[in-house]
Residue, then its C-alpha position, 0 to 999 in steps of 0.5 A: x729638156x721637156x720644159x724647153x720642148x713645151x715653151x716652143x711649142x707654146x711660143x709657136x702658138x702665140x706667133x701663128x696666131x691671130x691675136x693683137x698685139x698686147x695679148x700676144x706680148x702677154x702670151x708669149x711671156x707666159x709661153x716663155x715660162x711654160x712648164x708642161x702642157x697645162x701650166x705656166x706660171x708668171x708673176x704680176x711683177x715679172x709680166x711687169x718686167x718682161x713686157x714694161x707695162x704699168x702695173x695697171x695695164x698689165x693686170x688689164x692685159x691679164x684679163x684680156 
């Protein structure tokens, strides 16, 4: 129940704010896996699969 709590809490983050629209895809799949306040863990594969991204574009949109 907490973790379901934490991901709307940090999906609502990523949809109020002011962020482009690549960022925002990545955000809200990391808010999608948060876990608690601090942590959401998303692997390169899966941040592939949820945003159909190349790999290479994924990892430059990691570090954005």
């Amino acid at each position: 129940m907490t973790d379901l709590w934490w991901r709307t809490t940090w999906m609502e983050a990523v949809w109020s704010s002011d962020l482009k629209p690549l960022p925002t895809l990545v955000a809200a799949v990391y808010a999608d896996h948060a876990r608690d306040g601090r942590t959401a863990w998303v692997t390169l594969d899966r941040l592939i699969e949820r945003t159909r991204l190349s790999r290479d574009a994924a990892i430059r949109a990691r570090r954005a």
